[in-house]
N, C-alpha and C positions, 0 to 999 in steps of 0.2 A: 504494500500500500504506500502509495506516494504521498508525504507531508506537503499540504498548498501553504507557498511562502508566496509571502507577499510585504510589499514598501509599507517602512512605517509610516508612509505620507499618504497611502491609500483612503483609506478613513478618512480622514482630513483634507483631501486634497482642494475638495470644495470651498472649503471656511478659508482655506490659504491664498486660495487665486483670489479670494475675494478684497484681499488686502491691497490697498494701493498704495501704499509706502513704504519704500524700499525698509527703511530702519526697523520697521512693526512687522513686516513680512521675516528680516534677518533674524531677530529676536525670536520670533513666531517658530520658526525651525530651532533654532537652539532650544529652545524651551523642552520642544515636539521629542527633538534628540535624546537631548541629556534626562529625559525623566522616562524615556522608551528603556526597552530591554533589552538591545542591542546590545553585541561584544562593545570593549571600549576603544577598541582599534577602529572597529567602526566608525564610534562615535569622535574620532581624532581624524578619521577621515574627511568625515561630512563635514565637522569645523574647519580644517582647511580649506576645502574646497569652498566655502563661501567665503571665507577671507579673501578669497582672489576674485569675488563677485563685485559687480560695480554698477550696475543697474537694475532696477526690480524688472526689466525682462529677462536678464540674465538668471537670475533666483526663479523665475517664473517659468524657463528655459529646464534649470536645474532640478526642479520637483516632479517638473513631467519627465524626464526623463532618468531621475531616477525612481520615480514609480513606471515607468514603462520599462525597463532592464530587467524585473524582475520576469516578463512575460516574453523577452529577448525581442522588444520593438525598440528601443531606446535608440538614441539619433544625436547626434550631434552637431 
């Protein structure tokens, strides 16, 4: 039997696109991250990776695609 994994942005992903400022969006994931039950390598990942984010399309870019990697659409 195959375990269905899925983005811990899944759930959320809705409330999140709905955010139109970059800073409340950035926060918004850290928050979403750091209190999920991800490994903490993970969670050292997705924090970098928004460090080098610079526009809320870019974060908006980022959530969709990494809740779509999990189902191997993701795009870059």
């Amino acid at each position: 039997m195959n375990k269905s994994i899925t983005s811990i942005f899944f759930k959320h992903y809705n409330s999140l696109m709905d955010i139109t400022c970059f800073l409340s969006l950035k926060e918004a994931i850290k928050d979403l991250t750091s209190s999920s039950g991800i490994k903490e390598m993970d969670k050292r990942k997705i924090s970098l990776e928004l460090n080098s984010l610079d526009t809320l399309e870019d974060l908006q870019r980022y959530l969709t695609n990494a809740m779509l990697k999990y189902q191997g659409l993701g795009v870059r």
